[in-house]
C-alpha positions as CSV (number, residue, x, y, z in Angstrom):
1,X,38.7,145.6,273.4
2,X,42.4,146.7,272.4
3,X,43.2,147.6,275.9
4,X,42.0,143.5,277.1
5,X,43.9,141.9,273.7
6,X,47.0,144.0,275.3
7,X,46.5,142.5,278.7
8,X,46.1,139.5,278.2
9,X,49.3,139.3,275.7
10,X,51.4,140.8,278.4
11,X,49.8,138.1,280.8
12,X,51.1,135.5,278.6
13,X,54.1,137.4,278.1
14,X,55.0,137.2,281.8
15,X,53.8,133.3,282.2
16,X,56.1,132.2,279.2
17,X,59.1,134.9,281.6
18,X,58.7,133.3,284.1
19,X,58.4,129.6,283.1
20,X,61.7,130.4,281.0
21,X,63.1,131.8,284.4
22,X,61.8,128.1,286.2
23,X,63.4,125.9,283.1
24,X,66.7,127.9,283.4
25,X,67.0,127.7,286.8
26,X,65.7,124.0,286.9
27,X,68.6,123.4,284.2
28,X,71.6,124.9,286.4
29,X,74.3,123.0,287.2
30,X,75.2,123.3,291.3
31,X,78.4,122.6,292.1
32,X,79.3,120.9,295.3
33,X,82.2,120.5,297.8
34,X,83.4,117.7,299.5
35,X,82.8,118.2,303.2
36,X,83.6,115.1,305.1
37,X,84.7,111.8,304.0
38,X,84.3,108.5,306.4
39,X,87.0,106.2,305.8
40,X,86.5,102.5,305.7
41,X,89.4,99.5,304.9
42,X,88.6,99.6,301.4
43,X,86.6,102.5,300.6
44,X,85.2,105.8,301.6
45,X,81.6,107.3,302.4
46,X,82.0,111.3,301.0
47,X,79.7,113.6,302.0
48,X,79.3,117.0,299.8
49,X,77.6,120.3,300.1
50,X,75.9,123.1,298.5
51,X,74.0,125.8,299.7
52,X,70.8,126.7,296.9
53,X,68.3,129.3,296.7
54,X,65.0,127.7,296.3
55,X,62.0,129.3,295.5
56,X,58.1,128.6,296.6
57,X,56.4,125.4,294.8
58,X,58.3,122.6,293.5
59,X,62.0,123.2,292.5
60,X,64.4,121.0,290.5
61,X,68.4,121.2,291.7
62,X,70.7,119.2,289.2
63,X,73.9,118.4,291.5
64,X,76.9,118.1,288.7
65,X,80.4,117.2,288.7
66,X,80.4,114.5,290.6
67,X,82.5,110.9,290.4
68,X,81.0,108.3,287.8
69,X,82.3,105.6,290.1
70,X,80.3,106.5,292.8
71,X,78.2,103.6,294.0
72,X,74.4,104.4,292.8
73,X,72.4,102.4,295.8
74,X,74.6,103.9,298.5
75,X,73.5,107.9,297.2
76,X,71.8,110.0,300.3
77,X,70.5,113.1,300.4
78,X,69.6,115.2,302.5
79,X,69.7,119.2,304.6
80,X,68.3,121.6,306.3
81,X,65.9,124.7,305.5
82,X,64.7,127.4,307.2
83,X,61.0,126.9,305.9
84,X,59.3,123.5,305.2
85,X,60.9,121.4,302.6
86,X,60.4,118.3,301.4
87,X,62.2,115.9,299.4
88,X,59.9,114.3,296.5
89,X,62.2,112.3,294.0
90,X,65.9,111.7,293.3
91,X,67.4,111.1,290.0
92,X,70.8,109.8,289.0
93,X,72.3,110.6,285.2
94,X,75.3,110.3,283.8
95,X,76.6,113.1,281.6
96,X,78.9,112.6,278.7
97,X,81.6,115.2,278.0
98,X,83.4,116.0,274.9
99,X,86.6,117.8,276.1
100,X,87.5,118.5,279.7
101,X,90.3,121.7,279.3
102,X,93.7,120.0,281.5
103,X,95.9,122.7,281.9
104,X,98.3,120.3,283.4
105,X,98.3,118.2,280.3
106,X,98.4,121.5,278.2
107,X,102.3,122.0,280.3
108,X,103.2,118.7,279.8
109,X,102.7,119.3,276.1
110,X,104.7,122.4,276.1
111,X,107.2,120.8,277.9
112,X,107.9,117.9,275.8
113,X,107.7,120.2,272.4
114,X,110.7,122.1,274.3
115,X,112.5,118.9,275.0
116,X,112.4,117.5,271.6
117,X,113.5,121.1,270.0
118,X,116.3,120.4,272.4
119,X,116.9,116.8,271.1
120,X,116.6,118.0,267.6
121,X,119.6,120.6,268.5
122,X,122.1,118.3,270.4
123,X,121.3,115.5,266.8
124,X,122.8,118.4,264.9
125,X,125.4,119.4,266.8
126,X,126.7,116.1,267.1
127,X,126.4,115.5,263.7
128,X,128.5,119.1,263.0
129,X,131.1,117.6,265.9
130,X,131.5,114.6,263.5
131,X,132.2,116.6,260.7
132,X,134.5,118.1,262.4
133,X,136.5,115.4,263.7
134,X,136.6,113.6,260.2
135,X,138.1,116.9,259.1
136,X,140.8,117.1,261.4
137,X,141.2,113.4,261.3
138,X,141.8,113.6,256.9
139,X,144.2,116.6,258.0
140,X,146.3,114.1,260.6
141,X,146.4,111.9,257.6
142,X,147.5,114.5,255.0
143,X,150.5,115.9,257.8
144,X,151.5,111.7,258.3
145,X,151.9,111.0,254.3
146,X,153.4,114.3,253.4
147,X,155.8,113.6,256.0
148,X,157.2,110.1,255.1
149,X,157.1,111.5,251.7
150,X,160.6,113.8,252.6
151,X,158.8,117.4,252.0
152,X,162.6,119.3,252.1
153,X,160.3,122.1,252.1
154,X,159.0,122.3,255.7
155,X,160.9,122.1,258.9
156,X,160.4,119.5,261.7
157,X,159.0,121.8,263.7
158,X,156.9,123.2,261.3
159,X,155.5,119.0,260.8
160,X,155.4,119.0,265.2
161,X,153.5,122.5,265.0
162,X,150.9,120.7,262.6
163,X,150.8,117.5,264.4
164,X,150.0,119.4,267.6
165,X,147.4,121.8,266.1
166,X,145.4,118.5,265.2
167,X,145.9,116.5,268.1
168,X,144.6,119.7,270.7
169,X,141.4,120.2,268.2
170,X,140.4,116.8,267.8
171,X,140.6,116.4,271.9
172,X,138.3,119.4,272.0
173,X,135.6,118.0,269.7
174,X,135.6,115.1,271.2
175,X,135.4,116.3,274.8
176,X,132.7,118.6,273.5
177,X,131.3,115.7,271.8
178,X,131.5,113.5,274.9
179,X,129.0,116.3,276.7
180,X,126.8,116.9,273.7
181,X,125.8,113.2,273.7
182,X,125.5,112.8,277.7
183,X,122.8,116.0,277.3
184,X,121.2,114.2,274.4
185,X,121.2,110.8,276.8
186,X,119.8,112.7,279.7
187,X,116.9,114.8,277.1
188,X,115.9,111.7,275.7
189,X,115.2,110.3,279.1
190,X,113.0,113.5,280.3
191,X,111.3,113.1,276.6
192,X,110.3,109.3,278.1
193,X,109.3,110.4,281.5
194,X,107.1,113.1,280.3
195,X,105.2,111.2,277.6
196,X,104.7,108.5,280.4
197,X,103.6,111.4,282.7
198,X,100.9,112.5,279.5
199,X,99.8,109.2,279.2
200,X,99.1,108.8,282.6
201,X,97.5,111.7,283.2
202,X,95.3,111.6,279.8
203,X,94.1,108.3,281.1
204,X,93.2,110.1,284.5
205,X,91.1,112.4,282.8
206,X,87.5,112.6,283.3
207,X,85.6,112.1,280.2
208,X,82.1,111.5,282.0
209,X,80.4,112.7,285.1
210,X,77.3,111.7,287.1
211,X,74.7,114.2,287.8
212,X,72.1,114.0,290.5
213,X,68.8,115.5,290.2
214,X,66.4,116.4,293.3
215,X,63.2,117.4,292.9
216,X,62.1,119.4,296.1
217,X,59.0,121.1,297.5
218,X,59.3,124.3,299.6
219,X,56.7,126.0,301.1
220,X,58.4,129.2,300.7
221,X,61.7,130.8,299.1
222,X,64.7,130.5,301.0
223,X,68.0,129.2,300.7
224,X,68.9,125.4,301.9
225,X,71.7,123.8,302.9
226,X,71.8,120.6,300.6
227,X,74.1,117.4,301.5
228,X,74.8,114.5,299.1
229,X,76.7,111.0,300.5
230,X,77.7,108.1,298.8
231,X,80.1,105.4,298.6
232,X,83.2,105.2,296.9
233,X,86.0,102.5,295.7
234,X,89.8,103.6,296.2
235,X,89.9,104.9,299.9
236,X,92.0,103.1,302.6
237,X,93.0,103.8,306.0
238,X,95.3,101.7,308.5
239,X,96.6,102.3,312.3
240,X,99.7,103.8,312.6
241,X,101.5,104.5,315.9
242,X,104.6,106.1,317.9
243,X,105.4,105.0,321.3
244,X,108.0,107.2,322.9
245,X,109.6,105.8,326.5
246,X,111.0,107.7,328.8
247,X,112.9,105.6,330.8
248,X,114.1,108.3,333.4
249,X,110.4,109.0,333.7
250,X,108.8,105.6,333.4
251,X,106.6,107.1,331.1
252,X,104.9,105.9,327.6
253,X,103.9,108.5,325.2
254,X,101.7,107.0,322.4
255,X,100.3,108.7,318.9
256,X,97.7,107.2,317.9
257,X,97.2,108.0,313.7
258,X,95.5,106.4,311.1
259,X,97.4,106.5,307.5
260,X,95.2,107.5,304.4
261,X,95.3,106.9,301.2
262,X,92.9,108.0,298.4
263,X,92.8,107.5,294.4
264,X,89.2,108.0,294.3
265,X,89.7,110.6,291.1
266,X,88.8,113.8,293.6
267,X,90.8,115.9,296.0
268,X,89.9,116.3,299.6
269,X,90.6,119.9,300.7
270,X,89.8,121.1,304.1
271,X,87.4,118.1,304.7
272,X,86.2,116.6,307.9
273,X,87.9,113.1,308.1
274,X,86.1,110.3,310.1
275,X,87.9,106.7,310.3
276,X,86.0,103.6,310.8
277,X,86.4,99.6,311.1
278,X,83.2,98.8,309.5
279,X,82.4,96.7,306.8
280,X,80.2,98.0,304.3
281,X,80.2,95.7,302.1
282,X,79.8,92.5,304.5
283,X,76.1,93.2,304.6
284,X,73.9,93.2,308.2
285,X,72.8,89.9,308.1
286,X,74.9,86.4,308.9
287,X,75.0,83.9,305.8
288,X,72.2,81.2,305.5
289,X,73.4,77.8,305.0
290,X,72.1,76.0,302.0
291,X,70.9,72.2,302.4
292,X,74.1,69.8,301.5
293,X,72.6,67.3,299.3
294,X,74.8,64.2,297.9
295,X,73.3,62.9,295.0
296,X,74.2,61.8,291.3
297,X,76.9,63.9,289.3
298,X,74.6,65.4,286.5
299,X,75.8,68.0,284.2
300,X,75.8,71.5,285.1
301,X,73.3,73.6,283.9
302,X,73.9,76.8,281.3
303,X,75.6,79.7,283.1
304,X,72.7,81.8,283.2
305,X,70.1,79.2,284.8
306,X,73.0,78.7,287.3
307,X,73.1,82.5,288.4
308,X,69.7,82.6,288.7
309,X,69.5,79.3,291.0
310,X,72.3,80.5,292.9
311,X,70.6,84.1,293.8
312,X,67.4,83.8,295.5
313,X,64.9,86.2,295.7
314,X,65.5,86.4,300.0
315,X,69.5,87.2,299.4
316,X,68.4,89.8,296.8
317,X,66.0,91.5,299.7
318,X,68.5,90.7,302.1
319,X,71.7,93.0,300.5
320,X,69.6,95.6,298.3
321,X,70.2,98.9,299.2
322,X,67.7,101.6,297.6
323,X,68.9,105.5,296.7
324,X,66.7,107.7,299.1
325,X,64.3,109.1,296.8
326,X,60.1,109.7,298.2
327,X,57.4,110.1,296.5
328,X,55.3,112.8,295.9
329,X,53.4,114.1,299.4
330,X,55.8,112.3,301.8
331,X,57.7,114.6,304.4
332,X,61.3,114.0,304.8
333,X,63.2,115.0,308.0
334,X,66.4,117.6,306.6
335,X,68.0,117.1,309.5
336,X,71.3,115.1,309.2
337,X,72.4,114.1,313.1
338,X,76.4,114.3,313.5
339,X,77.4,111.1,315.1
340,X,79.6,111.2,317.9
341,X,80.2,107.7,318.7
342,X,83.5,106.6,319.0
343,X,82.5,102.8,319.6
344,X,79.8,100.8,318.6
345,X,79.5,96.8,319.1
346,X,80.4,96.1,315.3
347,X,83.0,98.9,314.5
348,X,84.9,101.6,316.0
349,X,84.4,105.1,314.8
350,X,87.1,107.9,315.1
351,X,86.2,111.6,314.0
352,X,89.2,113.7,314.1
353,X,89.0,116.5,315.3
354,X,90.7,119.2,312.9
355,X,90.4,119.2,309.4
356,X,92.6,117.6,306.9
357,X,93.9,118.0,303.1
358,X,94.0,114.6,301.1
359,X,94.6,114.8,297.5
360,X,93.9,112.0,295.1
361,X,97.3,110.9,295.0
362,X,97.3,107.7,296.3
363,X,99.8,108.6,298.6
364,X,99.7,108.5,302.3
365,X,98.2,110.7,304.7
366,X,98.7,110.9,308.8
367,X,95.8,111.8,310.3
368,X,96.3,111.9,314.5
369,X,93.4,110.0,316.0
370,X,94.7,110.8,319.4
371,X,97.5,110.8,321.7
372,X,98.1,109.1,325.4
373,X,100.8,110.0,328.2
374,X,100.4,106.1,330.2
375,X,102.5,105.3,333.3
376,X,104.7,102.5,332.6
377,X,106.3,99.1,333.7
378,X,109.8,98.8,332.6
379,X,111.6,95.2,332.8
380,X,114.5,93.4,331.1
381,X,115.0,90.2,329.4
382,X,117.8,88.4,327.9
383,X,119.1,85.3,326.4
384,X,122.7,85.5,326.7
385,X,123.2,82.1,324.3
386,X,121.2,83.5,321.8
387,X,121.8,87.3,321.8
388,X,124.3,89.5,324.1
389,X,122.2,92.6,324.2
390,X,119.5,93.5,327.5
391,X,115.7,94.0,325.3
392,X,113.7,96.4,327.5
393,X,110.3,95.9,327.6
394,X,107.7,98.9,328.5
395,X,104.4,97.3,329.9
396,X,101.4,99.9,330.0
397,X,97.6,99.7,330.5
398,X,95.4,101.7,328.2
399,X,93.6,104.1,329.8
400,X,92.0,106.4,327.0
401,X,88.5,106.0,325.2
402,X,89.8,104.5,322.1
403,X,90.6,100.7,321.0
404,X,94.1,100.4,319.7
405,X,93.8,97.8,316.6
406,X,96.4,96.3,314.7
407,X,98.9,98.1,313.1
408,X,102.6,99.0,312.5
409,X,104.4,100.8,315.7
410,X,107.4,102.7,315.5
411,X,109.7,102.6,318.9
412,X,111.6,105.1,320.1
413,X,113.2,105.5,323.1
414,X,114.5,108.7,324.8
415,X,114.5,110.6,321.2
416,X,116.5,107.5,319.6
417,X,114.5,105.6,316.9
418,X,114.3,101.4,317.9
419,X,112.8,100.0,315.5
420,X,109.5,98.9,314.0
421,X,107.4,96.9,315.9
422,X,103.4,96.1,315.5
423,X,100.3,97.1,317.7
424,X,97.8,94.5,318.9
425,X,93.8,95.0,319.5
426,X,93.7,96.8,322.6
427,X,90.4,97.6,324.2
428,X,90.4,100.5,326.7
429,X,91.7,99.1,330.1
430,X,93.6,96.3,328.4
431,X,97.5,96.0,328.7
432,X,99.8,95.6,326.1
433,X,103.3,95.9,325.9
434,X,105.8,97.7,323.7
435,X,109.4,96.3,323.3
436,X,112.0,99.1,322.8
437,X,114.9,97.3,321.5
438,X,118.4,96.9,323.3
439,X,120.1,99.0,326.2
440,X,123.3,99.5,325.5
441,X,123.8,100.7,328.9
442,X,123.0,97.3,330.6
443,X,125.7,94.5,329.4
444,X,125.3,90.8,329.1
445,X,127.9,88.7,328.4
446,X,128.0,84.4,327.8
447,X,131.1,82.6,328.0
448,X,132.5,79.2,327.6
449,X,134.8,78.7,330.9
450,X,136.1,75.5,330.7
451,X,134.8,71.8,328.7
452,X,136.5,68.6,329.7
453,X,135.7,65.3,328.4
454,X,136.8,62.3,330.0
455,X,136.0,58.6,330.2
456,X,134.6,56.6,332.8
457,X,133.1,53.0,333.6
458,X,135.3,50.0,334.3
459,X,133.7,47.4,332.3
460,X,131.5,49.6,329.2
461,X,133.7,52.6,328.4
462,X,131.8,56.0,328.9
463,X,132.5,59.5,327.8
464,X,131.7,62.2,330.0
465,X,132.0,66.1,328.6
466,X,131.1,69.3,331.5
467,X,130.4,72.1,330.6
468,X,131.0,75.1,332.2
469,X,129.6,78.4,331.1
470,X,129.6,81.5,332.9
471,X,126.6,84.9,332.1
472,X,127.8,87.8,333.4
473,X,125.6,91.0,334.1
474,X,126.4,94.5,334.5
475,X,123.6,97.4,334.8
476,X,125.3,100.6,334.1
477,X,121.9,102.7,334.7
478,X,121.9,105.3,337.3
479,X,118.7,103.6,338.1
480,X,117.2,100.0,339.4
481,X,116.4,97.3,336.9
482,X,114.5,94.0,336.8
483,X,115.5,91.4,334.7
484,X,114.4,88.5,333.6
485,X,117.6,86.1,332.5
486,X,116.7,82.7,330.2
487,X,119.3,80.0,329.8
488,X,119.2,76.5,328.6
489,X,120.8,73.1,329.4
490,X,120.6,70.1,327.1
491,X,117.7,67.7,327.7
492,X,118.4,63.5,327.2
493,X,115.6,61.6,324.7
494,X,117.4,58.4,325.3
495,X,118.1,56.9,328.4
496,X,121.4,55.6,327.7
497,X,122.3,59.7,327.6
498,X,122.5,60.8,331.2
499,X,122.4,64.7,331.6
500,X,123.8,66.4,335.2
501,X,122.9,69.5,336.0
502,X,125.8,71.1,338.5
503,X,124.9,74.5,338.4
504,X,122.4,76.1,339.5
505,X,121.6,74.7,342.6
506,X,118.3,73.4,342.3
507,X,116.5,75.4,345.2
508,X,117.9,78.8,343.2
509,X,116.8,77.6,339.5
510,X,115.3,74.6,338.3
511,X,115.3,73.9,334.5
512,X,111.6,73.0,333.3
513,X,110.7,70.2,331.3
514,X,112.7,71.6,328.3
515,X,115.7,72.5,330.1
516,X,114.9,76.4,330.4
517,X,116.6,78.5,333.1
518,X,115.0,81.3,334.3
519,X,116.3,83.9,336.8
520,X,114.2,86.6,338.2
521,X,116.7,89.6,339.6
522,X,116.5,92.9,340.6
523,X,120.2,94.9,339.5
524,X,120.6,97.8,341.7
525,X,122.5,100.8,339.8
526,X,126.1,100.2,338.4
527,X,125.9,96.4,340.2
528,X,127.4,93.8,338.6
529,X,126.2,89.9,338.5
530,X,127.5,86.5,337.5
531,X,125.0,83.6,336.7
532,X,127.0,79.7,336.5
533,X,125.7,77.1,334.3
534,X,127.4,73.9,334.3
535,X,126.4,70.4,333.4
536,X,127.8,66.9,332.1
537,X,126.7,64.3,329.5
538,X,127.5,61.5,329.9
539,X,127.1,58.2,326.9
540,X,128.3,54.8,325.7
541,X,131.5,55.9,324.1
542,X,130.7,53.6,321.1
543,X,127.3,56.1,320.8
544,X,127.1,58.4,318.7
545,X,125.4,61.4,319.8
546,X,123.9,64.9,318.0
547,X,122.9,67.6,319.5
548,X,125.8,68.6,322.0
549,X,129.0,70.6,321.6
């Protein structure tokens, strides 16, 4: 009978062992690590993981550290397992803590005890400095009165000896003065930058945390590969890009990057970075138009009858989105497909390929999407009235997998930075063009030759003024150019204002409805080129006319 009563206590002795063992393990804390983030225009998806030993039966992992601003309804999880495992409920807490140890706040602290001992010291010696100088000052006084008093008993020299000693000392303080108080200025001002700097980062400081707790059923121990993803506020990303001609080559090289920026309250180190165009928070669906009804002005109703009109039970269906959590008995594939689309018919999706480093900063990150060597058109264009300088533009097609969208593009061309122009949607195969600036080497030059007025008409007096200009071109390339030269010549909106054109001849340029010249040449290397515009108005002389010379 002793020998069962001792059984069965050590039976219950090892139940109550191991059901302490469950509870402590159910009550561990796993931390996670951010493995990939996916980018959006205003926000970010983040996707953690953790590897965790599970053991046969039902298991309870509590995922901890995680960001309170997470977005609950957008939480996923899932993995991978080497045995059967199946996912039966998903919990979300928030955790309140009492003091999160900052050692940067802890340096900051130090820092600005050091600073004010400093500011303490350079108070007192300023205020020994002005002690000091009201010493030597009283003693200045004492030399001047004893002096015009007529002391027979010391020498002129002797009074010059005195007045010297005072004047050299009271230069020193006050040159030592003039440096103590410049230190003090500048302490004072690393004082105010570093209590700013504590402020800042106290009121970075996490005070609370979200936990998330998954219940999970495994058929038998083993470890697992666990992943958690959810949305998250104070992510961006824009396109960026570099276009490098080069001309001798005929030959656009384009970077393609995308420009990050996080304050999300967590660091990404080493993460897998994925940009897209989408739109989370659009929604799937199109917006439903509500009946328009004209009727009688009656009084709104309270505010919170009005919400509740104004929400219907189909747009609450329509945008819910519900954290993946199963019930009991329900298999859940751990399998999390990597996707490898780069375009989709609502959004473009670029993974890139290595690994980046973006901390919480808010500062911006270059990640390289990708980058493109594209054959190129080169041309010129100018508008001598309007600017003397040849703009080279560089027209290419693109030929790689990837949409270029909107964004800023910086220009260089052979080496030499142009200047900053802007990308437009681009679909693959689609042209675009990238204007590189001005060519020194290729000179254009407008000049007034000659005007003349005269009058004419023998019985209404008429003014007549030509005008004769003259473009000159000069391509000092080693290579052939095309360019495209734009001119103007005045166009009449009253009849009584009769506009000749004398140059160009007609059948080598016409000027279109709105007087625009346009020559199309090719400049062979180091050729030269002149272009003649010349035309008359011609008006009552009692007229008064705008819009000429």
């Amino acid at each position: 009978m002793k020998t069962l009563r001792t059984r069965v206590t050590a039976l219950v002795a090892g139940v109550l062992i191991v059901t302490s063992l469950r509870q402590s393990a159910a009550n561990e804390v796993v931390r996670s690590k951010v493995t990939a983030v996916t980018v959006y225009s205003d926000r970010a998806m983040i996707t953690r993981g953790a590897d965790v030993n599970l053991t046969a039966g039902t298991n309870i992992v509590e995922f901890g550290g995680l960001p309170v601003s997470f977005v609950d309804q957008s939480l996923r999880v899932s993995g991978s397992a080497e045995s059967g495992v199946r996912i039966l409920d998903v919990r979300i807490k928030t955790v309140y803590i009492d003091t999160i140890p900052d050692t940067r706040i802890k340096n900051l602290q130090d820092r600005l005890y050091s600073l004010k001992g400093r500011e303490q010291f350079l108070v007192k010696k300023l205020e020994v400095m002005r002690t000091q100088l009201a010493f030597i000052d009283s003693l200045r006084i004492y030399y001047a009165r004893t002096a015009s008093a007529g002391n027979s008993g010391t020498s002129y020299q002797e009074w010059q000896r005195a007045l010297l000693f005072v004047e050299k000392n009271m230069d020193s303080v006050n040159a030592r003065s003039l440096e103590a108080d410049a230190q003090l200025h500048d302490t004072r001002n690393k004082i105010a930058s570093t209590e700013d700097e504590i402020r800042r980062t106290q009121s970075y400081a996490r005070k609370i945390e979200k936990h998330v707790i998954v219940t999970l059923s495994a058929e038998k121990a083993g470890s697992s590969a666990m992943q958690l993803s959810y949305l998250l506020g104070g992510a961006r990303w824009s396109p960026v890009y570099e276009t490098r001609l080069n001309s001798d080559a005929k030959n656009l090289e384009v970077v393609y990057s995308g420009m990050v920026s996080q304050a999300t309250g967590e660091d990404w180190k080493d993460v897998s970075v994925t940009l897209s165009t989408a739109q989370p928070s659009a929604g799937g669906a199109p917006p439903v138009l509500s009946p328009w009804e004209v009727g009688v002005y009656q009084a709104a109703p309270p505010s919170g009858s009005l919400m509740k009109a104004a929400v219907s039970d189909e747009a609450i269906r329509e945008n819910a989105v519900v954290v993946t959590a199963h019930a009991e008995g329900q298999a859940v594939s751990m399998a999390l497909p990597e996707a490898e689309v780069i375009e989709s018919m609502t959004a473009a999706t670029f993974l890139i390929t290595s690994r980046a480093d973006i901390p919480g900063d808010n500062s911006p990150h270059k990640v390289t999407i990708t980058t493109a060597s594209l054959p190129a058109e080169l041309s010129y264009s100018c508008v001598p009235k309007l600017s003397p300088g040849a703009f080279l533009t560089a027209k290419a097609t693109n030929t790689t997998n990837y949409p270029f969208l909107p964004g800023t593009m910086n220009v260089f061309l052979d080496n030499s930075f142009v200047a900053t122009s802007s990308m437009s949607t681009v679909s693959p195969g689609g042209e675009f063009s990238a204007y590189m600036g001005t060519d020194a080497a290729v000179k254009v030059e407008r000049k007034l030759v000659k005007q003349f007025t005269e009058s004419t008409g023998l019985l209404s007096k008429k003014t007549k003024t030509t005008y004769d200009f003259l473009i000159s071109l000069e391509n000092g390339k080693k290579v052939p150019i095309d360019m495209d030269v734009k001119d103007q010549v005045p166009v009449s909106k009253d009849e009584r204002i009769v506009v000749e054109v004398l140059a160009p001849e007609p059948s080598q340029v016409k000027p279109d409805d709105r007087g625009i010249l346009d020559w199309k040449m090719n400049l062979k290397p180091r050729e030269k080129k002149e272009l003649k515009v010349k035309f008359s108005v011609e008006y009552p002389s009692e007229l008064r006319v705008s819009g000429i010379y």
